[in-house]
C-alpha positions as CSV (number, residue, x, y, z in Angstrom):
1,X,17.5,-0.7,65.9
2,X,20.2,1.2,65.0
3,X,23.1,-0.5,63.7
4,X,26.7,0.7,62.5
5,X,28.6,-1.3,59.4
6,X,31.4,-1.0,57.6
7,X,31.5,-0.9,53.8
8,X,32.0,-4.1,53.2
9,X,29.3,-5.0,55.8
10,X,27.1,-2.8,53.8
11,X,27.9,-4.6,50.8
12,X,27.4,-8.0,51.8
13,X,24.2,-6.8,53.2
14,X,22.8,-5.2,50.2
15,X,23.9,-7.5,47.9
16,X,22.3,-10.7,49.6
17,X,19.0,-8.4,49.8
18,X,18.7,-7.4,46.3
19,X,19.9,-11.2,45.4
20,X,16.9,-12.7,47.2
21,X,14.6,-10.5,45.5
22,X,15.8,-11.1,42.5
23,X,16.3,-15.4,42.8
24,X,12.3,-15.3,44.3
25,X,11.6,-14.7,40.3
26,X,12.8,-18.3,39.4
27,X,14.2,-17.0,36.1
28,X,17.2,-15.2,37.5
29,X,21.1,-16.5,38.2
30,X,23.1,-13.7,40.1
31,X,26.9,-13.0,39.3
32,X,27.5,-10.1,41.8
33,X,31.0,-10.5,43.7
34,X,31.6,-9.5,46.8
35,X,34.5,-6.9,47.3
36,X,34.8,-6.7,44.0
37,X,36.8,-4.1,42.2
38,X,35.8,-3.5,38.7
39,X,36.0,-0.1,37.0
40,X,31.6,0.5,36.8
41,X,29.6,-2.2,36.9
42,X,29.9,-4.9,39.7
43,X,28.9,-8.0,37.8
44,X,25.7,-9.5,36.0
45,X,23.0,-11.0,36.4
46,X,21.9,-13.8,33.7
47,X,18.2,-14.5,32.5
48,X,16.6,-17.8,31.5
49,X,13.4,-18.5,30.5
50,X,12.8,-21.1,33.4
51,X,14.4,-23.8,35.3
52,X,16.3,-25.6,35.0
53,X,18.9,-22.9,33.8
54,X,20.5,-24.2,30.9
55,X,22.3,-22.7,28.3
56,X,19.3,-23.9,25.3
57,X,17.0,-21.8,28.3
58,X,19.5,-18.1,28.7
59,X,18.0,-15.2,27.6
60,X,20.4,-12.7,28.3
61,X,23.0,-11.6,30.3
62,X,22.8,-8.4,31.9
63,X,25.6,-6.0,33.5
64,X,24.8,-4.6,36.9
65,X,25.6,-1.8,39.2
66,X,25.3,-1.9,42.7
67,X,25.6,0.7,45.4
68,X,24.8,-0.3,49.2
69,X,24.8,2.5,51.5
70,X,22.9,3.6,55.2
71,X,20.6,6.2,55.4
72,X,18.2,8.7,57.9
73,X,15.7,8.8,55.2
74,X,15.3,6.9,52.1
75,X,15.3,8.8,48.6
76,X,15.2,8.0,45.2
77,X,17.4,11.2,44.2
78,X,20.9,9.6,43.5
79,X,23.9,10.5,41.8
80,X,25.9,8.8,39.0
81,X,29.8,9.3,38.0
82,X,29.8,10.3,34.6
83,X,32.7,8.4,34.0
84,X,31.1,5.3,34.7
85,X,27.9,6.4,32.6
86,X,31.0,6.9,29.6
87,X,31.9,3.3,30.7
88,X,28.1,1.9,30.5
89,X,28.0,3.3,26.6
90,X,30.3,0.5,25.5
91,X,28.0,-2.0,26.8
92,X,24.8,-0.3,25.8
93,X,23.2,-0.9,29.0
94,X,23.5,-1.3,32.7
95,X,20.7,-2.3,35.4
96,X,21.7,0.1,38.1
97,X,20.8,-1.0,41.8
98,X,21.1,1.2,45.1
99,X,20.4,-0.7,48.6
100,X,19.3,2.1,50.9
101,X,19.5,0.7,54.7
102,X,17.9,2.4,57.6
103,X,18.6,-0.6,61.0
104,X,17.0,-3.8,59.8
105,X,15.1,-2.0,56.8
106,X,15.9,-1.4,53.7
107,X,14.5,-0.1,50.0
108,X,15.9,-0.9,46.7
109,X,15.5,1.2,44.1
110,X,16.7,0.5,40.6
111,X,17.3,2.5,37.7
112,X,17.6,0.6,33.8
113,X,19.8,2.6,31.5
114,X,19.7,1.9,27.5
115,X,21.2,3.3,24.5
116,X,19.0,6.2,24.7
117,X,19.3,7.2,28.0
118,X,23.1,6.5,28.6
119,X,23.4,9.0,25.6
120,X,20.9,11.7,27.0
121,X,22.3,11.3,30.3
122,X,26.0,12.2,28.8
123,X,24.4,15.4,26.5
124,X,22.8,16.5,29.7
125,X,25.9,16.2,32.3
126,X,27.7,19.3,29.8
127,X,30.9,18.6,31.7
128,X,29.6,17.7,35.3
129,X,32.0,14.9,37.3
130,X,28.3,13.3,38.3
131,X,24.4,13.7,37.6
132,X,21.5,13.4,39.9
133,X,18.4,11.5,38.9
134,X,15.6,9.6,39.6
135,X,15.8,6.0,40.6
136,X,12.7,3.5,41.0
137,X,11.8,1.5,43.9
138,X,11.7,-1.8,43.0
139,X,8.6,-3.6,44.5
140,X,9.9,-5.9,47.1
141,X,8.1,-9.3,47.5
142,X,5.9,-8.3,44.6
143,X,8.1,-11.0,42.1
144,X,5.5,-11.0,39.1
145,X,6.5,-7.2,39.0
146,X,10.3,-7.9,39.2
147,X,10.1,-10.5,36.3
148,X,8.4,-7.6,33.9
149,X,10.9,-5.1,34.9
150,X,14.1,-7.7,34.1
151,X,11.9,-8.7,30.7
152,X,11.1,-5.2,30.1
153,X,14.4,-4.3,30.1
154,X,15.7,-7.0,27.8
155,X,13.0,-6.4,25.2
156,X,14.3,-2.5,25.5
157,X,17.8,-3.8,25.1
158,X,17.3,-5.4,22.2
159,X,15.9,-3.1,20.0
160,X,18.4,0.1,21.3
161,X,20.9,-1.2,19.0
162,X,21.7,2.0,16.9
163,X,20.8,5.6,16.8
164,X,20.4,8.3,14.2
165,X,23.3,10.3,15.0
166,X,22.4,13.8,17.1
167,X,18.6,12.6,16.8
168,X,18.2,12.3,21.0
169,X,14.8,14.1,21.0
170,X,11.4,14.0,18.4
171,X,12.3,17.4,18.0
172,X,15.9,16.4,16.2
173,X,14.4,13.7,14.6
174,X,11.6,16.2,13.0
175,X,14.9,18.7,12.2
176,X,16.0,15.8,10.1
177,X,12.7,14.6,8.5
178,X,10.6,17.8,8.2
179,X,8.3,16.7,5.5
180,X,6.0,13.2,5.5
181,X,4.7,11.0,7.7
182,X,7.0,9.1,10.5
183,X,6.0,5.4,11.6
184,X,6.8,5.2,15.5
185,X,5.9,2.2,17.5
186,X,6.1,2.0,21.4
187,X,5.5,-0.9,23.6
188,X,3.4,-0.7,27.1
189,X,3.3,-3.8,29.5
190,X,0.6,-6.3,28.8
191,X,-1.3,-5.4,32.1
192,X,-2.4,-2.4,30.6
193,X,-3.5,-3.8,27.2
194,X,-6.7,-4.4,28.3
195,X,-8.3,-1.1,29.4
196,X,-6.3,2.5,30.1
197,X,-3.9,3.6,27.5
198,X,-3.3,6.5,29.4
199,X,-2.1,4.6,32.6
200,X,0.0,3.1,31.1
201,X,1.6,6.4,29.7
202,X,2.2,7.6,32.7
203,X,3.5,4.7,34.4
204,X,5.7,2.8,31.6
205,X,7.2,6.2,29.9
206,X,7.6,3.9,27.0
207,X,10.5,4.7,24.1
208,X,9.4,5.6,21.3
209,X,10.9,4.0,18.2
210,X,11.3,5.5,14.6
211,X,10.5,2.9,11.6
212,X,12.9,3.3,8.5
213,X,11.4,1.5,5.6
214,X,14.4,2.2,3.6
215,X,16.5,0.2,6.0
216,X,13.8,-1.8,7.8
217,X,15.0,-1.0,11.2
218,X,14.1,0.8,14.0
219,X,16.0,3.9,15.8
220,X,14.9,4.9,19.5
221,X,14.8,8.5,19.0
222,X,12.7,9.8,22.3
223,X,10.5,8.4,25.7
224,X,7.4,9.8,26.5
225,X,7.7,12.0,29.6
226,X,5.2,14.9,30.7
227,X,7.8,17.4,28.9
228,X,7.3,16.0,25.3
229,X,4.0,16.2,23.1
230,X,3.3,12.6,22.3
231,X,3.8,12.1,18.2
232,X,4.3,16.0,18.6
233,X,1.6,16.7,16.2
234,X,2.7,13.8,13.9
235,X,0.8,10.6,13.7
236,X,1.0,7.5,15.7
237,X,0.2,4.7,12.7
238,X,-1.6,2.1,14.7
239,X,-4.9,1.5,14.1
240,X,-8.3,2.8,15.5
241,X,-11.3,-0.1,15.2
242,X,-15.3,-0.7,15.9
243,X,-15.6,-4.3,15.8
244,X,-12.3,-5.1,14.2
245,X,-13.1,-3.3,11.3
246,X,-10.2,-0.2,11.1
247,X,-12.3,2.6,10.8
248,X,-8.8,5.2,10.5
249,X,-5.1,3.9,10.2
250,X,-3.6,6.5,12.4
251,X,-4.6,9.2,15.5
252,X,-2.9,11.3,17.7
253,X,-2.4,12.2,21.4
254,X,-0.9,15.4,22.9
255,X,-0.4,15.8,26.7
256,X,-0.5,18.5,28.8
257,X,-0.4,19.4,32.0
258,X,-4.6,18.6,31.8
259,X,-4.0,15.4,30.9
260,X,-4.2,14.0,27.1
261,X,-6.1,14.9,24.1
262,X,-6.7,11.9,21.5
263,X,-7.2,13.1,17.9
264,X,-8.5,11.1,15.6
265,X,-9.3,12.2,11.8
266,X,-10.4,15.4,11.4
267,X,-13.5,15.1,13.5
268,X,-13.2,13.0,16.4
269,X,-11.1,14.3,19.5
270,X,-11.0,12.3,22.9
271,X,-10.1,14.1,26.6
272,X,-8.7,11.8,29.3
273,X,-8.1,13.6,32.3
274,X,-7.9,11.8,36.1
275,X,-10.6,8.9,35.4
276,X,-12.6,10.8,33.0
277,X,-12.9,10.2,29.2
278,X,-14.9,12.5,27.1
279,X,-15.3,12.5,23.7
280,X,-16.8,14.9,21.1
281,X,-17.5,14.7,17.5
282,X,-18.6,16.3,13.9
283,X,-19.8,14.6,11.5
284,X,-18.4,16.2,9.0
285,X,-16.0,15.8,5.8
286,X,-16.2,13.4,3.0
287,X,-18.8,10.6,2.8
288,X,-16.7,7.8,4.0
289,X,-15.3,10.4,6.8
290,X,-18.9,10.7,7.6
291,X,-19.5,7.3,8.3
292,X,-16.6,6.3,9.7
293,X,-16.9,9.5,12.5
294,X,-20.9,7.4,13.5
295,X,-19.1,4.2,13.3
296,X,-17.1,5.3,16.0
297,X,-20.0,6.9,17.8
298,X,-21.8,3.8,17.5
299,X,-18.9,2.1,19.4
300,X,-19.0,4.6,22.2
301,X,-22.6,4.4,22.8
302,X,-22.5,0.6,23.4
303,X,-22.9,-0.3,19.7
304,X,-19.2,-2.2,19.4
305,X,-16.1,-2.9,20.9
306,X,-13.9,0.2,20.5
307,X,-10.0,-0.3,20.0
308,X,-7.6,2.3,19.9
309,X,-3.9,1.0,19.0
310,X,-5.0,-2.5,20.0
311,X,-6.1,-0.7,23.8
312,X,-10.3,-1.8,24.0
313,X,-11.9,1.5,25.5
314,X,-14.2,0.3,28.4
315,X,-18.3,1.3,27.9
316,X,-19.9,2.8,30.2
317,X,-23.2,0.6,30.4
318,X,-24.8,2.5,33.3
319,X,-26.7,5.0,30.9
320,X,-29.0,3.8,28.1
321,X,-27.9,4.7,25.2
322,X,-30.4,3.2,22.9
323,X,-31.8,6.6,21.8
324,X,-28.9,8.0,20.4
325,X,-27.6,4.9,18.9
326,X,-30.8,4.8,17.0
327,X,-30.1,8.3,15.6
328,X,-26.6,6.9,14.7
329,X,-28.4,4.0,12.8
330,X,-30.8,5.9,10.9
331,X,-28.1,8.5,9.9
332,X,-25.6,5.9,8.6
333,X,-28.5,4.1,6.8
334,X,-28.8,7.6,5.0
335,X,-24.9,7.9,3.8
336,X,-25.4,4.0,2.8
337,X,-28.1,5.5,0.2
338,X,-26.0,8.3,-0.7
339,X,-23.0,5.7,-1.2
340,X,-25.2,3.9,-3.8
341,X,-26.6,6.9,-5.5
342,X,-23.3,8.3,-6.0
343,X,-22.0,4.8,-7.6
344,X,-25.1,4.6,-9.4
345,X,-25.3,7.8,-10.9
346,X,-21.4,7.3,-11.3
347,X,-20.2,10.8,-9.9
348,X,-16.9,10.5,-9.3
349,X,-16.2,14.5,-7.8
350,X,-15.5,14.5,-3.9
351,X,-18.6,15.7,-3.2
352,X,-18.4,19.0,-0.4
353,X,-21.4,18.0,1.6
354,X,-19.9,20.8,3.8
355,X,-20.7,23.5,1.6
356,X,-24.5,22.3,1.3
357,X,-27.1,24.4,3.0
358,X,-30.6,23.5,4.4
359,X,-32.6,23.4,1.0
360,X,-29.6,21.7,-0.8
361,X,-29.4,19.1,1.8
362,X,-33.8,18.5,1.2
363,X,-33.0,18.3,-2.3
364,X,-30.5,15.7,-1.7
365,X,-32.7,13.9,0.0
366,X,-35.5,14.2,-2.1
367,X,-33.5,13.2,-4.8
368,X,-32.0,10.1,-3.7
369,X,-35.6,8.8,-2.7
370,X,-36.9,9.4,-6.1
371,X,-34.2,7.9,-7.9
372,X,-33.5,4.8,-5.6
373,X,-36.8,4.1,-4.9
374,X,-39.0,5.5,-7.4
375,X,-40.9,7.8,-4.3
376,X,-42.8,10.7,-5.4
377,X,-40.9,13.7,-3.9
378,X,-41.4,17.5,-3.1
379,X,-38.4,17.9,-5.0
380,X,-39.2,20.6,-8.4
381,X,-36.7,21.5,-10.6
382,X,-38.8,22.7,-13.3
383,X,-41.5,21.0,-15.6
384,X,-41.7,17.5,-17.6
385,X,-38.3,17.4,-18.9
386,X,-34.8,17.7,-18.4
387,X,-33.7,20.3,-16.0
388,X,-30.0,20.7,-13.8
389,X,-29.9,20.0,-9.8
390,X,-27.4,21.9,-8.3
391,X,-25.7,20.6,-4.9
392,X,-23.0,22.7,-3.7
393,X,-19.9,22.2,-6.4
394,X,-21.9,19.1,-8.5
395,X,-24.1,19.5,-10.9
396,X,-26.5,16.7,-12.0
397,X,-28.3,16.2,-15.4
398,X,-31.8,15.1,-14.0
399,X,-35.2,14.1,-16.1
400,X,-37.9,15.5,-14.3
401,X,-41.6,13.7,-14.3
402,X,-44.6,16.7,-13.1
403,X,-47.6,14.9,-11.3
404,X,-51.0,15.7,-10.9
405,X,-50.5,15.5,-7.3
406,X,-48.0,18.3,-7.0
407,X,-45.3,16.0,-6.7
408,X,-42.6,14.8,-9.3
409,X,-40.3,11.9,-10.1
410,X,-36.9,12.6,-10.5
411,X,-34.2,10.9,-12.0
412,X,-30.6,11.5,-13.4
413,X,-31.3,11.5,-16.6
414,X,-29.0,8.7,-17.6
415,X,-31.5,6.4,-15.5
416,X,-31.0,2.9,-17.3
417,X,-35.0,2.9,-17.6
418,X,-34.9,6.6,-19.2
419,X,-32.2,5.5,-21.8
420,X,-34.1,6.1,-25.0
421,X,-33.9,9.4,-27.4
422,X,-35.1,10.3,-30.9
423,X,-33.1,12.1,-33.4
424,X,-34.8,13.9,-36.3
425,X,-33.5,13.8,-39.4
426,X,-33.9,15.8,-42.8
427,X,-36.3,13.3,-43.7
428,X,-38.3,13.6,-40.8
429,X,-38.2,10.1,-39.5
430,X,-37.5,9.5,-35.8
431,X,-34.3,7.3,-34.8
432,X,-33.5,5.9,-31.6
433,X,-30.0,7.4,-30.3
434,X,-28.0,6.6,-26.9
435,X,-28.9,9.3,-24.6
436,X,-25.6,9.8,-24.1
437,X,-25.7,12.0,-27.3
438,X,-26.4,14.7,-25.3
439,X,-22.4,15.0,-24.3
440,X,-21.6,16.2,-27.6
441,X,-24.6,18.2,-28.5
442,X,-23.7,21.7,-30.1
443,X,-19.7,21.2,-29.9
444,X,-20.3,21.2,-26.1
445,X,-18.0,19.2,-23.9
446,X,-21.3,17.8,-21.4
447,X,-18.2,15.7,-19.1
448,X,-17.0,19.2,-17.9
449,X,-20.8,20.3,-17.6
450,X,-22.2,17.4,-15.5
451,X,-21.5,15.0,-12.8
452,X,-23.6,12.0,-13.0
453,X,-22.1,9.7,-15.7
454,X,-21.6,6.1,-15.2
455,X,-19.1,5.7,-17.4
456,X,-19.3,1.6,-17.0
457,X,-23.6,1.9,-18.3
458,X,-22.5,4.6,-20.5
459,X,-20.0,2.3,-22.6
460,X,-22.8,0.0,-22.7
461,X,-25.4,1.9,-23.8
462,X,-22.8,3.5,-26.5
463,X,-22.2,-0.1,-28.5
464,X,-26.0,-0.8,-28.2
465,X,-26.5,1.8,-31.0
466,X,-23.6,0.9,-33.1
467,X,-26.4,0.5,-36.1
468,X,-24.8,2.8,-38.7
469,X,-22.4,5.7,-39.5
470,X,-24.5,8.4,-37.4
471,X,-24.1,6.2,-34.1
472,X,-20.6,5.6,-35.0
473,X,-19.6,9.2,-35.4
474,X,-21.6,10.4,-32.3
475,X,-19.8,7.7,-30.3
476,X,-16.3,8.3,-31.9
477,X,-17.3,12.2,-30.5
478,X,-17.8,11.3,-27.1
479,X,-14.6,8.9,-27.2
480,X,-12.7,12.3,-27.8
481,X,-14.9,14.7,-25.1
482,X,-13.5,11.9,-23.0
483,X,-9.9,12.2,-23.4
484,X,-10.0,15.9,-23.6
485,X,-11.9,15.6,-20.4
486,X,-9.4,13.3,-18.7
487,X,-6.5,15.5,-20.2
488,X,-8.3,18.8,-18.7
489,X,-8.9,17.1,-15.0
490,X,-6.8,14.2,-15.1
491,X,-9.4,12.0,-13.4
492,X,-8.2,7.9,-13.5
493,X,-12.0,6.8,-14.6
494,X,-12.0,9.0,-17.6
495,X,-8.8,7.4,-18.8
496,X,-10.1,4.0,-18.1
497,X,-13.4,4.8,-19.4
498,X,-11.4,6.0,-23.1
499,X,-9.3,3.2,-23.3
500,X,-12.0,0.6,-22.5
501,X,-14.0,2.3,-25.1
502,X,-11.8,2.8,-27.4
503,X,-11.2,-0.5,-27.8
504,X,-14.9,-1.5,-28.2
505,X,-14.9,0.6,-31.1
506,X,-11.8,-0.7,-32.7
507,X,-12.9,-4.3,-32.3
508,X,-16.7,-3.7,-33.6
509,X,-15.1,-1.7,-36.6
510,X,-11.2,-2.1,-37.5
511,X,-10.9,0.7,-39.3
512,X,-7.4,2.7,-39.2
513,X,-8.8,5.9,-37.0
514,X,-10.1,3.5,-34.5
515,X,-7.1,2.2,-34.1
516,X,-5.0,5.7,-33.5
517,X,-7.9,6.8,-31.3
518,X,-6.8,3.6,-29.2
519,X,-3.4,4.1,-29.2
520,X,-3.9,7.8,-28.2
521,X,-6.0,6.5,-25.3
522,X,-3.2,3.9,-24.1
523,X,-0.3,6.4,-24.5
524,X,-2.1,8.4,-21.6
525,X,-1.5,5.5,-19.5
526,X,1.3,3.6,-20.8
527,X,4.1,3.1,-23.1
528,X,3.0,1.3,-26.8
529,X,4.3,-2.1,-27.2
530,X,6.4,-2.8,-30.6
531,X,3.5,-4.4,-32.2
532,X,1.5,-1.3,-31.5
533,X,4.2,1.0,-32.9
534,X,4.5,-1.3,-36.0
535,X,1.0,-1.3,-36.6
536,X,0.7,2.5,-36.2
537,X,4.3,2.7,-39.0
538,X,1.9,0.5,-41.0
539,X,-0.9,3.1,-41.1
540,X,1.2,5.9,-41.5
541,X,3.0,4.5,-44.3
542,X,-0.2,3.4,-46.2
543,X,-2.0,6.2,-46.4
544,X,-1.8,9.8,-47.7
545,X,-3.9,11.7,-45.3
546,X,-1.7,14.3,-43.6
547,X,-3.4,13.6,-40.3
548,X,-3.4,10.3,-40.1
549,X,0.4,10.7,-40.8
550,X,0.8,13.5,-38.0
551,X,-1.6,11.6,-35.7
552,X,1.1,8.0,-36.0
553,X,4.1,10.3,-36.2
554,X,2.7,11.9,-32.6
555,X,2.1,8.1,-31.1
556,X,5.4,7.2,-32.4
557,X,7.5,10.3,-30.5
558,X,8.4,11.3,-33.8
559,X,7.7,14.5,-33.2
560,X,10.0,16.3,-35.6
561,X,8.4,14.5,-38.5
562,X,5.0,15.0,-36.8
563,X,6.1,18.5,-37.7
564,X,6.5,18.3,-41.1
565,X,3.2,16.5,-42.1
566,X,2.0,19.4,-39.7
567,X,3.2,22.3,-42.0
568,X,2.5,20.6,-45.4
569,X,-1.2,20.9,-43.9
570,X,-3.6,23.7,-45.1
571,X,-5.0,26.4,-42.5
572,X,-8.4,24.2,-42.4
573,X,-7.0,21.4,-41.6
574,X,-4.8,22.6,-39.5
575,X,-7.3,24.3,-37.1
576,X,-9.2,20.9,-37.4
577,X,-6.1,18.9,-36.5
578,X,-5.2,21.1,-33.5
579,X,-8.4,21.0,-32.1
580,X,-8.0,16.8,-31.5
581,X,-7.0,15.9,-28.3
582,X,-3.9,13.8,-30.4
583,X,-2.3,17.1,-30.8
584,X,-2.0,17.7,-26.9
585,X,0.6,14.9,-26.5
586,X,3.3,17.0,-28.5
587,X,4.7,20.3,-28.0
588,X,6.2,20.3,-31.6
589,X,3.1,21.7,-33.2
């Protein structure tokens, strides 16, 4: 039926249409006047959270728009007055309404405009009177749908508050921040929460929100649309998780016109395109990149739940997958082993299992059965005695046991059941010495030589052969290798290790050197407290040794008179002096 009104016909008409669809959601009060005149928006409409309204139950109120007008066809392509889109920034927001009538039908389409979108709206009109764009058709008698549109909107609203100014794009905002990592967060509709990420991409466009820490508020800075590269590269910091347990903190998804790519680590990359979801992976990397990468395998091939940014991947259960998840299994029950060798054997290097080739990785294994579980092994790295196993950039100390059998026992040679060694002395007689000795041996620094020190058994072992002045002064050598070793590579262990030992040998003998030796370990992690500093004026007051003097005047940063002590000191002892690791925390000498 073709019918003929006038505007204000057309008016009535669309109003009481778009009111009924919105009072069918129960939550909803409509404030739209009829023949109204009012520069841009034509009302509100006011939100509760249920009946009866009240004002302990309003949510929000909400400016509207609302256009009425007959059509031959419907279309969501309408324009907007930039004057009144000038209008909508003072508000912040507008919920913009067109009633399209064709005879007794009609479609309502609806378009919500925020913060971000008022202001990308008014950079992309460069002077127009008006702007065309695309509305969306709001689902008639579908009011579960209409209720998340009007709640999605208010949740949007409320965090568009403020804007980094000329930042309308993730392209400005990376402009402004070009270094670092940037914390977004988006929201997606619960529906979607469930199973398919993607979907709900597509369908939501979501906003996506910069984090300032600084400030501890949020900017919207972009909304995903098929023109922009989701995270652009950058990370998205939610979480990814096999069984609740966060396997990575972070991933990354790029679409294209293919559909998306999911990166996640360095090894793991997800392809969702149509109602297909492939993933491939390398295990690859670090140990704990290792195993995290088959913990994630395991997940896909029915082995846990999979979450990625709190959206549970669905399994596919139609193919038995049992095979490869044993594979999985028996390769992270592996990396466990190497885990514990590593700890055990105390190498603290980020070991380049990359770099390893065929033999290497044989030898690793051979090793790690022979030392973990006392298995004879194919492994030979020489005769009975201690020999060097090379793997890739480490290099471990091993004792090595020949059999009769062809096979050997292997072990790092700091074993806790291998800890025994003689040393001869002028008077031939035998004396049991930490094995540890072997650091120090010929003015070698063995820390920069080997890998496999566990510096926790080594202290230990150390103060079990405190027996007499030979232990002491092999122990007091290794407590220096150690903090020229830390000062050389700077690792954190080595420091802790000197200090913590250190201090063992100051307690079991108080003697003045013990105490610098102390103090020079601290200083590389701290600042000396005054009765530190008093102590150390103490020493260097009592005593007539020009390096002891030098040694306090160094821990005390006085460096000048460091200097003079320094000079008054013959060229013996001054070679002697420089060659302490004491002498590397001043630049005076």
């Amino acid at each position: 039926m073709k019918c003929n009104f006038d505007n204000s016909a057309k008016e009535h008409l669309g109003i009481n249409y778009l009111e009924t669809e919105l009072l069918k959601t129960g939550i909803v009060q409509s404030n739209i006047p009829r023949g109204d005149k009012a520069t841009s928006w034509d009302g509100s409409i006011t939100v509760y959270s249920g009946v009866p309204f009240s004002k302990k139950a309003l949510i929000d109120e909400i400016p509207v728009q609302v256009k009425c007008r007959t059509v031959k066809s419907y279309t969501n392509r309408i324009s907007i007055d930039v004057d009144d889109i000038k209008n909508y920034l003072k508000k912040k927001k507008i919920l913009y309404f067109v009633v399209e009538l064709i005879g007794d039908n009609y479609k309502i389409y609806y378009k919500p405009l925020l913060l971000w979108d008022i202001n990308k709206f008014l950079i992309e009109s460069a002077g127009q009177a008006s702007m065309t764009t695309d509305f969306y058709e709001l689902p008639l008698n579908d009011v579960s749908s209409v209720k998340q549109i009007i709640n999605r909107f208010i949740n949007e609203a409320s965090q568009q508050e403020q804007m980094i100014p000329d930042v309308f794009s993730m392209e400005d905002l990376v402009k402004k921040i070009p270094a670092g990592t940037i914390r977004f967060h988006l929201d997606v509709e619960n529906p979607f929460s469930g199973q398919d990420i993607i979907k709900a991409i597509k369908k939501e466009r979501p906003y996506l929100y910069y984090h300032s820490d600084d400030l501890g508020l949020n900017f919207v800075v972009d909304r995903v649309s098929g023109d922009n590269h989701f995270a652009l590269g950058r990370s998205v910091c939610l979480p990814v998780k096999v069984d609740d347990n966060v396997l990575f903190d972070e991933y990354e998804i790029i679409e294209d016109e293919f559909g998306f790519t999911c990166k996640i680590g360095k090894y793991i990359t997800g392809r969702f395109s149509g109602k297909n979801t492939t993933f491939n992976y390398n295990v690859k990397g670090s140990l704990d990149e290792r195993i995290n990468t088959l913990l994630f395998a395991k997940g896909l091939f029915g082995g846990g739940k999979v979450e990625i940014g709190g959206f549970v991947l669905p399994v596919d259960n139609s193919i038995d997958r049992s095979e490869e998840r044993e594979k999985i299994e028996a390769s992270l029950n592996y990396y466990a082993d190497l885990k514990k060798l590593f700890n055990n054997i105390g190498i603290i290097k980020n070991f380049d299992f990359d770099s390893l080739n065929e033999t290497q990785w044989r030898n690793l294994y051979d090793f790690s059965r022979s030392e973990l579980y006392g298995e004879e092994v194919a492994l030979g790295i020489g005769t009975t005695g201690m020999a060097y196993l090379r793997l890739g950039d480490v290099n471990i100390l091993c004792y090595c046991k020949a059999l009769e059998n062809g096979k050997n026992y292997v072990f790092s040679v700091f074993h806790p059941k291998l800890l025994l060694l003689k040393a001869d002395f002028a008077d031939k007689k035998g004396k049991d010495v930490s094995v540890y000795s072997i650091l120090v041996q010929n003015n070698i620094n063995g820390f920069e030589l080997i890998d496999n020190v566990n510096y926790d058994e080594m202290i230990d072992d150390l103060m079990s052969h405190l027996d007499d002045e030979y232990d002491v002064e092999v122990t007091v050598q290794i407590l220096l290798k150690l903090i020229e070793y830390y000062d050389k590579y700077k690792h954190s262990e080595s420091l802790l290790a000197s200090i913590t030992l250190s201090e063992k040998i100051y307690n079991h003998n108080p003697s003045d050197i013990h105490f610098i030796n102390y103090c020079q370990s601290l200083k590389r992690s701290r600042d000396l407290t005054k009765d530190e500093k008093n102590k150390l004026s103490e020493i260097k007051d009592g005593t007539d040794d020009l390096c002891v003097k030098c040694g306090c005047s160094i821990l005390l940063n006085a460096h000048e008179e460091a200097k003079v002590y320094y000079d008054k000191m013959n060229d013996e002892t001054k070679a002697a002096f420089s060659s302490f690791p004491i002498a590397s925390l001043t630049s005076a000498l």
